[in-house]
C-alpha positions in Angstrom: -4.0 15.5 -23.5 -1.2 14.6 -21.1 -2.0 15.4 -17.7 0.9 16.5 -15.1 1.4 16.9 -11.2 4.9 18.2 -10.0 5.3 17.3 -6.4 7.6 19.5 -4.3 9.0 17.9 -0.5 11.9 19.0 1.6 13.6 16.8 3.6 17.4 16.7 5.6 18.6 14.0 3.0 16.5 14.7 -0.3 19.5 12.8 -2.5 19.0 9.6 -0.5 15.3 9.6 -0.3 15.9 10.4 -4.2 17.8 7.3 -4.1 15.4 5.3 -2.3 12.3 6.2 -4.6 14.1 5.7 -8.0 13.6 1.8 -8.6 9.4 2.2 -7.9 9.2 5.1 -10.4 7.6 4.0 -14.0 9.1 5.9 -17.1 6.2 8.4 -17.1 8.3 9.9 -13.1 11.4 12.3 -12.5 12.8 12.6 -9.6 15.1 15.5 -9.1 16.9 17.1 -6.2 16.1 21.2 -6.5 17.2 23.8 -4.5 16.9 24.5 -0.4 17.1 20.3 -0.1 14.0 19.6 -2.3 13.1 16.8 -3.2 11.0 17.3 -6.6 9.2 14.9 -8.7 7.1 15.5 -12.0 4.3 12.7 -12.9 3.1 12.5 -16.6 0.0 10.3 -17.5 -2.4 10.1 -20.1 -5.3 10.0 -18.0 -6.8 11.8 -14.7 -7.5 8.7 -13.4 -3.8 6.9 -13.9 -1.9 10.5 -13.0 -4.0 9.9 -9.6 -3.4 6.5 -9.0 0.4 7.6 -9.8 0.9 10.1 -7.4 -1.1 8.3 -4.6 1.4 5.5 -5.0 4.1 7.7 -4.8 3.4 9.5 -1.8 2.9 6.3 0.2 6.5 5.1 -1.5 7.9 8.4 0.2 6.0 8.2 3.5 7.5 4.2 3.8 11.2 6.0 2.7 10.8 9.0 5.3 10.0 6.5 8.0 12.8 4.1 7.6 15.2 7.0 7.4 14.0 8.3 10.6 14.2 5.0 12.5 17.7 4.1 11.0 20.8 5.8 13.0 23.5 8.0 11.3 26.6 7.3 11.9 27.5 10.7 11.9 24.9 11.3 14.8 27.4 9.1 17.2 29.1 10.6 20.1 31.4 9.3 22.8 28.7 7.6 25.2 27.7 5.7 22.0 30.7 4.0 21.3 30.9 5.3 17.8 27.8 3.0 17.0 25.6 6.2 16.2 22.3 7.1 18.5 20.1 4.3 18.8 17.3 4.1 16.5 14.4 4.6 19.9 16.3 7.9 19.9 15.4 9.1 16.7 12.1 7.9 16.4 9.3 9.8 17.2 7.8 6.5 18.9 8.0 5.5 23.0 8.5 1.5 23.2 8.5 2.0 26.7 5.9 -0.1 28.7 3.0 1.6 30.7 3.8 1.7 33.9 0.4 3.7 35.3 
């Protein structure tokens, strides 16, 4: 018996993140865009234990993918004060690099 887990994710960009995950998924992955910018990917394995160890890798393939994308600036984010060079990356991120000052 085949065992399946769809996995259902939106995200601003799903085509690049799409992109991204395509050259880690094994033959028994899809990766779609859907609807409402969804990112949607079916998982088929033979066995509990491999579907699990399938999706668990996947999800940590899509956490490293949403984080890069949210540290790397668009270049259609840039305004004037920028130069044209997009926001910097400190702006996007939902880290503080600043030193403590207290």
């Amino acid at each position: 018996m085949t065992r399946k887990a769809t996995i259902r994710t939106t995200h601003d960009d799903p085509e690049l993140l799409a992109r991204a995950l395509e050259p880690d998924n094994t033959e028994e992955m899809e990766t779609t865009v859907g609807d409402a910018r969804e990112l949607v990917t079916r998982i088929e394995r033979e066995t509990t234990g491999g579907l699990q160890s399938t999706v668990d890798d996947y999800v940590v393939n899509l956490d490293v993918a949403c984080s890069i994308d949210r540290q790397t600036p668009n270049p259609s984010d840039a305004d004037s004060s920028a130069g044209g060079r997009g926001v910097p990356t400190a702006a996007r991120s939902d880290t503080n690099h600043e030193p403590n000052t207290q």
